[in-house]
N, CA, C and O atoms as CSV, one atom per row, in Angstrom:
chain,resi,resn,atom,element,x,y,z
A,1,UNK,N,N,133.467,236.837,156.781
A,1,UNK,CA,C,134.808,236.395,156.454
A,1,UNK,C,C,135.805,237.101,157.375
A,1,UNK,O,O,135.686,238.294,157.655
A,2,UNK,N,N,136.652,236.436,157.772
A,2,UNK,CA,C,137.756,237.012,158.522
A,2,UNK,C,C,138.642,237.776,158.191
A,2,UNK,O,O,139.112,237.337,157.141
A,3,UNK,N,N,139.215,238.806,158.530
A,3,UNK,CA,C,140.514,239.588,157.880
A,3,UNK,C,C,141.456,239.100,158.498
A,3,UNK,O,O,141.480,238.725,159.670
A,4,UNK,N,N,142.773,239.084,157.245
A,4,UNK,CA,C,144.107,238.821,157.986
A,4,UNK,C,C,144.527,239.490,158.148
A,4,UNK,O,O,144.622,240.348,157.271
A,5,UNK,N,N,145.228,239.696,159.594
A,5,UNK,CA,C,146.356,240.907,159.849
A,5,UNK,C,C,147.637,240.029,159.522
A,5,UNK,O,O,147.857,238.902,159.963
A,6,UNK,N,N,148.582,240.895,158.510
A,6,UNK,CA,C,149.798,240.232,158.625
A,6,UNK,C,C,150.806,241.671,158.992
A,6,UNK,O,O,150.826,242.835,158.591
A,7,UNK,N,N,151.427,241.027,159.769
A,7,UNK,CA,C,152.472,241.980,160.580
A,7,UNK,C,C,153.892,242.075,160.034
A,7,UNK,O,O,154.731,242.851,160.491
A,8,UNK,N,N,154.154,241.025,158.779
A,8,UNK,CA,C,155.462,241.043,158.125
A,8,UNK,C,C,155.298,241.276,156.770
A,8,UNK,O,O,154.255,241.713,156.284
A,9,UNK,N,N,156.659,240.895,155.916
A,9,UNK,CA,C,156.405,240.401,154.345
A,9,UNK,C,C,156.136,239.381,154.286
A,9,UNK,O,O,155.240,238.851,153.629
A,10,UNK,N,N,157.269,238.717,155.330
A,10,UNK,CA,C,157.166,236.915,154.823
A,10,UNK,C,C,155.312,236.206,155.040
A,10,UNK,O,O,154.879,235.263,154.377
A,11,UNK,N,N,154.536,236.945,156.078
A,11,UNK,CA,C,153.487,236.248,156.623
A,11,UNK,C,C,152.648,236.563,155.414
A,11,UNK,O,O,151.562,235.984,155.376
A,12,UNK,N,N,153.010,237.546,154.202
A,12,UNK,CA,C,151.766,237.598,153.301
A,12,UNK,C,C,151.884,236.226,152.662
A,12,UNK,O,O,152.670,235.347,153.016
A,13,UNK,N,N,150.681,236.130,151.315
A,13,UNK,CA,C,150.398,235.270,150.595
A,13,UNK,C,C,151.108,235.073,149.228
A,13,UNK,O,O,150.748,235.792,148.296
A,14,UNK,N,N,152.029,234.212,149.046
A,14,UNK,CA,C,152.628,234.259,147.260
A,14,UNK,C,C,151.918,235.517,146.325
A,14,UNK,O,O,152.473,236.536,145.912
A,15,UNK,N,N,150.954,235.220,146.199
A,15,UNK,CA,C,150.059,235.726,145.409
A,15,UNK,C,C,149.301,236.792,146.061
A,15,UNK,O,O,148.592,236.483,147.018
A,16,UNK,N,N,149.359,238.041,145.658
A,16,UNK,CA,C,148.062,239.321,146.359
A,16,UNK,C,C,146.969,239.076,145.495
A,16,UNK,O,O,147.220,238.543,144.415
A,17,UNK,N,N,145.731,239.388,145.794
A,17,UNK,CA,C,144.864,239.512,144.995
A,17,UNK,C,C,144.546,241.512,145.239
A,17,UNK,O,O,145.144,242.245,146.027
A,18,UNK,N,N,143.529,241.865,144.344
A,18,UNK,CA,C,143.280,243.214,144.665
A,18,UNK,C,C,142.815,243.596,146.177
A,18,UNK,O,O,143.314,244.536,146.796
A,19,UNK,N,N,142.132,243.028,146.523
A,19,UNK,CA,C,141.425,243.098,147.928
A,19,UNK,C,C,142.553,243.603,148.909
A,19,UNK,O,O,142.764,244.752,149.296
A,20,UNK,N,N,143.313,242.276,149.246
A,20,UNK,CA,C,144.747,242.506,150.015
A,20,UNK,C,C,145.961,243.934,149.380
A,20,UNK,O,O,146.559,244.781,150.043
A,21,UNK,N,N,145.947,243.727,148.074
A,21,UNK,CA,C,147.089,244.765,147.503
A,21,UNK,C,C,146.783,246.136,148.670
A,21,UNK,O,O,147.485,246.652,149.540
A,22,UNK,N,N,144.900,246.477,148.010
A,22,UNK,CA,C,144.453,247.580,148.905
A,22,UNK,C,C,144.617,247.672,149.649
A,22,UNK,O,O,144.763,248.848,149.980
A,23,UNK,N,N,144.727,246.975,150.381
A,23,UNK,CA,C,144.890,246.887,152.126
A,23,UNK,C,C,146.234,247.088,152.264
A,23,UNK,O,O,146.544,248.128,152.845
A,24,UNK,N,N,147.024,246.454,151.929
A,24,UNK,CA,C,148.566,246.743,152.023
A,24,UNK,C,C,148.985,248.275,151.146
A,24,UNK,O,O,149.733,249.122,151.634
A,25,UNK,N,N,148.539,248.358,150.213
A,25,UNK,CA,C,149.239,249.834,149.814
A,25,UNK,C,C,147.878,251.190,150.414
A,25,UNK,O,O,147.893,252.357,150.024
A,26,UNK,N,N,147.071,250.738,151.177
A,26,UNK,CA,C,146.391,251.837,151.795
A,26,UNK,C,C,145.077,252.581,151.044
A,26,UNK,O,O,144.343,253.415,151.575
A,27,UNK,N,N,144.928,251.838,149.082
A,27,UNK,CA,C,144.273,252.226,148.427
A,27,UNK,C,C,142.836,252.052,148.422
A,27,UNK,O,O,142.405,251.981,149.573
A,28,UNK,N,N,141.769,251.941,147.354
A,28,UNK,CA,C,140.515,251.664,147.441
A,28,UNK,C,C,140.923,250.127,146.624
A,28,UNK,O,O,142.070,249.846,146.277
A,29,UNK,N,N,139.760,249.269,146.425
A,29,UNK,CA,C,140.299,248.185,146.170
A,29,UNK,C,C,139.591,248.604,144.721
A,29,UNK,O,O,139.794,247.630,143.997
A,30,UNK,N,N,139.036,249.360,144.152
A,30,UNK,CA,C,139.029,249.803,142.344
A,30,UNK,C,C,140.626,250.552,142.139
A,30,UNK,O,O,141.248,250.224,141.129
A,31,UNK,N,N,141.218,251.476,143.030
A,31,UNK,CA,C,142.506,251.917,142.805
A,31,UNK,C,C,143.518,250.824,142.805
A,31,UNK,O,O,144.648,250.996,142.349
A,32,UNK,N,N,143.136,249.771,143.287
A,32,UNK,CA,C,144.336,248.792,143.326
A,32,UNK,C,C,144.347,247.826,141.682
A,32,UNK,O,O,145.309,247.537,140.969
A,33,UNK,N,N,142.741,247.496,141.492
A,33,UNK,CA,C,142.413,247.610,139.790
A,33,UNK,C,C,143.128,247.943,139.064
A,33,UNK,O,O,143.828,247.169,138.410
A,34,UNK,N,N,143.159,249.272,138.966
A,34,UNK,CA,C,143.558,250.178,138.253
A,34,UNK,C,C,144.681,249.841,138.830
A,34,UNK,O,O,144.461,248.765,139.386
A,35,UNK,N,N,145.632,250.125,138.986
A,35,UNK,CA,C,147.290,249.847,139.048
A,35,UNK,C,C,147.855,248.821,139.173
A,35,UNK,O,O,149.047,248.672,139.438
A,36,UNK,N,N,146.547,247.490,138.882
A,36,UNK,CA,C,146.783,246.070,138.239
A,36,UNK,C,C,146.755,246.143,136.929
A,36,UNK,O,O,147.223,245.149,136.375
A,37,UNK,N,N,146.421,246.862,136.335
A,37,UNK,CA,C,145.918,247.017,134.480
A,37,UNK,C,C,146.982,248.274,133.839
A,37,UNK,O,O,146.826,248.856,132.766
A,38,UNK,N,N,148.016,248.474,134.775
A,38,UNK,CA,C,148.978,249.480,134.500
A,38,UNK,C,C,149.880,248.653,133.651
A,38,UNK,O,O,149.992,247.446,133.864
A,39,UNK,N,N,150.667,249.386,132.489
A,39,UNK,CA,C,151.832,248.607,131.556
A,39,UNK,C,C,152.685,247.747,132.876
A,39,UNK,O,O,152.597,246.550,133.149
A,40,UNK,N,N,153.418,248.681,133.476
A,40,UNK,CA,C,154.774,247.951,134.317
A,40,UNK,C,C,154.409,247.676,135.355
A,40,UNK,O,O,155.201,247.574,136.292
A,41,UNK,N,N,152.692,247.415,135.530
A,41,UNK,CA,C,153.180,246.655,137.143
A,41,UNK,C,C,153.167,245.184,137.032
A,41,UNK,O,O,152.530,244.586,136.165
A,42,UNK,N,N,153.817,244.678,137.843
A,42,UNK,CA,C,153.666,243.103,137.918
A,42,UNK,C,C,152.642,242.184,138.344
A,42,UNK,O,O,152.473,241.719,139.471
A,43,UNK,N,N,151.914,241.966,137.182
A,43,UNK,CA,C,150.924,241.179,137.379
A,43,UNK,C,C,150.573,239.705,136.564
A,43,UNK,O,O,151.240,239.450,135.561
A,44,UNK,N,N,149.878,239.073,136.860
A,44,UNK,CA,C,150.099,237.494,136.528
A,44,UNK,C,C,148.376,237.335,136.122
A,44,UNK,O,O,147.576,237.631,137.008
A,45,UNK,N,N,147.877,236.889,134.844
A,45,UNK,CA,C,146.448,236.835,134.934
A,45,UNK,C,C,146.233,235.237,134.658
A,45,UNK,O,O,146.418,234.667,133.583
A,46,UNK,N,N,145.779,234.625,135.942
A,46,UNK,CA,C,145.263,233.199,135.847
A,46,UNK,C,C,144.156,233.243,135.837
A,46,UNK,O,O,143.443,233.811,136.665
A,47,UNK,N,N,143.754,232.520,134.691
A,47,UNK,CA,C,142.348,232.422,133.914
A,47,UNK,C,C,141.081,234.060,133.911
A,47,UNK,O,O,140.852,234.817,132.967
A,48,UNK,N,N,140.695,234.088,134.881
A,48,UNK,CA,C,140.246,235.664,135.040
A,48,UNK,C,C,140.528,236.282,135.555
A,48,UNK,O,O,140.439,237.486,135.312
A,49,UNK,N,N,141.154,235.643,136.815
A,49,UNK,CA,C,141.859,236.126,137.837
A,49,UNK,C,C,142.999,237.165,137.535
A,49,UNK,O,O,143.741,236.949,136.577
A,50,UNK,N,N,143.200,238.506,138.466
A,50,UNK,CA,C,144.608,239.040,138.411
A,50,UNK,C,C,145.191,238.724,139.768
A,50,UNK,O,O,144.434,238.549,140.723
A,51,UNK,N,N,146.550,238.641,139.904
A,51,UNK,CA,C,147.227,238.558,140.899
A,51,UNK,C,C,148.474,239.137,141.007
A,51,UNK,O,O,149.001,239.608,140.000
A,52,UNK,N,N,148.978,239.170,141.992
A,52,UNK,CA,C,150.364,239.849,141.849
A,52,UNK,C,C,151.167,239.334,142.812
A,52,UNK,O,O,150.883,239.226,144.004
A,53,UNK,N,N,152.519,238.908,142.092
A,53,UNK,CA,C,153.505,237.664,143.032
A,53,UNK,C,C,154.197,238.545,144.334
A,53,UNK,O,O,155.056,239.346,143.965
A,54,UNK,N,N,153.955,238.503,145.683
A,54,UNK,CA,C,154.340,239.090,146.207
A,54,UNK,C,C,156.017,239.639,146.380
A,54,UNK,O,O,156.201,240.691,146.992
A,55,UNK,N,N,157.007,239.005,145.911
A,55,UNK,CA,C,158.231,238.922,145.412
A,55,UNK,C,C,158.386,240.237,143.989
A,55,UNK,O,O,159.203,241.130,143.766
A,56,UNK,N,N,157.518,239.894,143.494
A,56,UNK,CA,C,157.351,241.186,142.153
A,56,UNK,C,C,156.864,242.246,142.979
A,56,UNK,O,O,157.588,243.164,142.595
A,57,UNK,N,N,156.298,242.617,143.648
A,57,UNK,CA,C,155.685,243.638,144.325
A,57,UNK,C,C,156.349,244.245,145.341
A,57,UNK,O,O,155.722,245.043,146.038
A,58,UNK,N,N,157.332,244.058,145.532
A,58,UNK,CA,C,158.681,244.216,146.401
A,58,UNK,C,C,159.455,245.076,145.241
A,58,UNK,O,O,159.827,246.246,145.149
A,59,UNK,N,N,159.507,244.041,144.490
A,59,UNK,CA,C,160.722,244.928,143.212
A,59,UNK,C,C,160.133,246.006,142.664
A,59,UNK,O,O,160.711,247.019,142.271
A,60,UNK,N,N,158.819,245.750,142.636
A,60,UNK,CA,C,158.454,247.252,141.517
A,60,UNK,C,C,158.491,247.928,142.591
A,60,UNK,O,O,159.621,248.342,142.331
A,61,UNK,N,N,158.154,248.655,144.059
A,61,UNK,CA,C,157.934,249.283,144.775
A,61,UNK,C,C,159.338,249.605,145.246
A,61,UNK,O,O,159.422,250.578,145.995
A,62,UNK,N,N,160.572,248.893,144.910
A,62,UNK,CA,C,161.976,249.087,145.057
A,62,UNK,C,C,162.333,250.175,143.870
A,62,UNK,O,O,163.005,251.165,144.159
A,63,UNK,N,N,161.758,249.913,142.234
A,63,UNK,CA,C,162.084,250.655,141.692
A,63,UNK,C,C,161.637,251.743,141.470
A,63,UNK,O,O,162.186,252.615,140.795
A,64,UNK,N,N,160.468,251.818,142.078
A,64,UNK,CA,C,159.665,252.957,141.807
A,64,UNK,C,C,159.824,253.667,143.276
A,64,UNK,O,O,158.942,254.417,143.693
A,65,UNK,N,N,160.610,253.478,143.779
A,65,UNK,CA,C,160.891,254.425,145.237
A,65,UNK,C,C,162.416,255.238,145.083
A,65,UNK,O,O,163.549,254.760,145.020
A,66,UNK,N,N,161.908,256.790,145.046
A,66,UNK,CA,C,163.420,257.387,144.967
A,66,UNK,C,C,164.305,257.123,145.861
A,66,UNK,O,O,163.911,256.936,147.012
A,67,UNK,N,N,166.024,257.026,145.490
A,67,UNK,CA,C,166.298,256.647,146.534
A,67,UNK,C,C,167.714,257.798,146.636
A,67,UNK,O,O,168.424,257.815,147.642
C-alpha cells in the first residue's frame, strides 16, 4: 500500500483514521487509540469504525495548546 505524504492541512482527508492521526501527531498508532477513546477528543464512531473530522482536530489541538 502506498503512503501519503501530505504537505498541508487542506491536502489531508475529511476524516483521519488512527493510522494517519499517528502519523500526523508523531505517535504509535495504539497511542493514537488511546487518545481516540479519550472523554474530549473529537471523535465520530461510524459503525465500528473511529474517525476524527479533520476540522475537529484543528480545534481540539487549538484548545489544548497554551497560548
Amino acid at each position: 500500500m502506498k503512503e501519503a505524504i501530505y504537505t498541508n492541512f487542506e491536502e489531508l482527508p475529511l476524516f483521519l483514521n488512527a493510522e494517519t492521526l499517528a502519523k500526523l501527531l508523531g505517535v504509535s498508532v495504539s497511542s493514537s487509540y488511546e487518545l481516540m477513546h479519550e472523554k474530549d477528543f473529537p471523535v465520530i464512531r461510524i459503525g465500528s469504525r473511529l474517525v476524527v473530522p479533520k476540522e475537529k482536530l484543528q480545534l481540539w489541538i487549538d484548545a489544548k495548546t497554551r497560548k
